[in-house]
N, C-alpha and C positions, 0 to 999 in steps of 0.2 A: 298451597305450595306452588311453586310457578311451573310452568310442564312449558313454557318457549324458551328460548334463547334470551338471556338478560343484558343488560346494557353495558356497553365494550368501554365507554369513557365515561369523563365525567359531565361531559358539557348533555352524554343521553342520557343519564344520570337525571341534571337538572332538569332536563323536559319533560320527564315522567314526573318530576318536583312538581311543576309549572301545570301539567294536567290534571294533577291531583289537588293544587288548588281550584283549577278553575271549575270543577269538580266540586268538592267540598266545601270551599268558601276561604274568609278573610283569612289573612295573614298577621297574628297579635305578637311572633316573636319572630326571631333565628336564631340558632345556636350554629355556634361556626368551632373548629376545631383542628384536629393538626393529626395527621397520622405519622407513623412513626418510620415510616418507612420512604413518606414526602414530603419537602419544604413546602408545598404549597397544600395553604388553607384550604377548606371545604366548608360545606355551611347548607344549613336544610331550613325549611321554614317551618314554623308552628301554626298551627291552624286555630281558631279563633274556640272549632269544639272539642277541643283537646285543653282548653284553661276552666281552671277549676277553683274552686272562690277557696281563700285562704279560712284553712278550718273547716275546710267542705270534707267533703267522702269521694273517693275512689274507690270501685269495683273492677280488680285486677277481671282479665278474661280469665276463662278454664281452664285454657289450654297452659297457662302460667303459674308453677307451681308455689310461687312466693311474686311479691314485688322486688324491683330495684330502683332506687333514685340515687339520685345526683346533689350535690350542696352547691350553690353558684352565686353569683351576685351579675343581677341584669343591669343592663346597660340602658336607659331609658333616652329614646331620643326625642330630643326637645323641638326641633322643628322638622319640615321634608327634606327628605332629600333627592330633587326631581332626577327622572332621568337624564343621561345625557355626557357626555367625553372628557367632563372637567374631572380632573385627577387631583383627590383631596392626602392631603397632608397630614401626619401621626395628629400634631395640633388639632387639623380642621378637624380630624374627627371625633380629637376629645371635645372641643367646643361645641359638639352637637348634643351631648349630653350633658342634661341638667340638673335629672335624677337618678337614685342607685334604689337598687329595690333586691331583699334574699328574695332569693327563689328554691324553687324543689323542683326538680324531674325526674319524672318518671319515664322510666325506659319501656318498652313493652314492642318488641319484635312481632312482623305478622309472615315472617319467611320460615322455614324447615328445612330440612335434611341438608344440601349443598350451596344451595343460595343464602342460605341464614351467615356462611361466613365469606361468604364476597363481598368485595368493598363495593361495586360498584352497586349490585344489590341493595345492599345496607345504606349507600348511598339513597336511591329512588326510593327506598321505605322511609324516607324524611330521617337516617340514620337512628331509628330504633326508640323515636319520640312518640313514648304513647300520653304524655302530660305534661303539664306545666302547672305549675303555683306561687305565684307573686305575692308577698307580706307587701304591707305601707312602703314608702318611698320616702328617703332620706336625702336633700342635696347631697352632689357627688363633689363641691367644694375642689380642692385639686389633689383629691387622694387618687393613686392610680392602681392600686389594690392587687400589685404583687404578690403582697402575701395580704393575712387576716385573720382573727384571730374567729376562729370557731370551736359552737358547742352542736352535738345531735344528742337527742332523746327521740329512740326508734327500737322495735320490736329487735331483740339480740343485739343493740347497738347502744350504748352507755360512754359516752365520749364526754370527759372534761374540757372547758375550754383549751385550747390550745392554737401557738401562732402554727399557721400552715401556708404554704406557697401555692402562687397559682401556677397550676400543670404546664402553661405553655410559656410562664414566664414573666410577659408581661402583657395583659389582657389587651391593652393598646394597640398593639402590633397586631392580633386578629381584628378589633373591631375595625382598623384604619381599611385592614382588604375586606370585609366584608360589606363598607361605606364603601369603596371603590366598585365592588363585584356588582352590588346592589343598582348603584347610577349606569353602569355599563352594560351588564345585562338584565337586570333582572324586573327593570321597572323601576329603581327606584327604592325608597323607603318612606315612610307615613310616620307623620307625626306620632307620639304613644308606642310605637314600637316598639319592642325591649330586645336588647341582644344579648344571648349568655355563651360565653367565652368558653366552659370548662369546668369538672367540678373541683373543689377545694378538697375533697375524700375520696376521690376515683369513684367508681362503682360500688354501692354497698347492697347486695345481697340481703335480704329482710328476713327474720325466722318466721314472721308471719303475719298475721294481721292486727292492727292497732295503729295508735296514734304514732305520727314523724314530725318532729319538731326541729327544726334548725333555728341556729341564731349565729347570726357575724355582731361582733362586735362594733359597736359604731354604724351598723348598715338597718339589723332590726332583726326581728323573727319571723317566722315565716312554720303553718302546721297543713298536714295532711291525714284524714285518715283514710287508712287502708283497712278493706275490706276485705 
């Protein structure tokens, strides 16, 4: 639990991000997002030991009474994107991706008592990324994945396919600022990189341990189990 004074913006925010990489190591994802109360995006990086092989195991911590994840479909960027002051285009930044890949994430907070619901907080905890799970990869052709059509098979969770929209709209519009954010501060982006915009079922709460299966239609499945 944190006992100092926590980060007052976003930009301190990012640089507890940015420590905690240089810290931990490689950078395999970001998930970027919208709060509800700001127009402007945010966005945390995933760390390279926080991806876990499709069909693998996940051992939530103790301190977490169930799991939570997330249903997504990543954004797979197909070349770099160097650093540097060019200001890319909704277009340039679809053109950067070549492949679409489900994903799962897994949520897992490591904040308590009054930090656990500060954004800025929530922020510098990589916003509450304790996993990631990438299925096979699908060309992304010029679908731009509004909506999609999803099924989960998960512990208290029995979901029919179903079309659903994505939360922020149109995932485009986060990926373009988070290509933008990325060349202007943040280094850049690396080839393989995946970016996940948002889940397709909000939050889902797990009754307990066993297998999590997602599936987008047209994108692929993608399984977790939970411990």
């Amino acid at each position: 639990m944190p006992t100092i004074p926590g980060p007052s913006t976003r930009s301190e925010s990012y640089r507890i991000q940015d420590c905690l990489v240089a810290e931990l190591g490689e950078i395999v994802a970001w998930k970027v997002g919208r709060g509800k109360s700001s127009p402007e995006p945010y966005c945390a990086p995933v760390l390279r030991q926080r991806l876990y092989q499709n069909d693998g195991r996940y051992r939530r911590p103790i301190h977490l009474s169930a799991a939570s994840v997330e249903a997504e479909i990543g954004l797979v960027i197909g070349k770099d994107v160097p650093a540097g002051n060019r200001t890319y285009s909704r277009e340039d930044a679809l053109a950067l991706v070549d492949t679409v890949v489900p994903a799962i994430e897994i949520l897992e907070t490591r904040l308590a008592g009054a930090a656990a619901g500060e954004p800025f907080w929530k922020l510098a905890d990589l916003q509450a990324n304790g996993g990631v799970v990438f299925g096979p990869g699908t060309p992304r052709g010029n679908r731009t994945f509004r909506s999609a059509r999803l099924s989960i098979d998960a512990p208290g969770v029995l979901g029919t396919s179903q079309e659903v929209r994505h939360p922020f709209g149109d995932p485009a519009d986060l990926l373009q600022w988070m290509v933008n954010h990325a060349a202007h501060e943040r280094g850049g982006l690396k080839r393989g990189q995946v970016v996940i915009t948002g889940s397709y079922c909000g939050i889902l709460a797990l009754s307990g341990p066993g297998a999590c299966r997602v599936e987008f239609d047209d994108v692929g499945c993608v399984k977790i189990n939970l411990l």
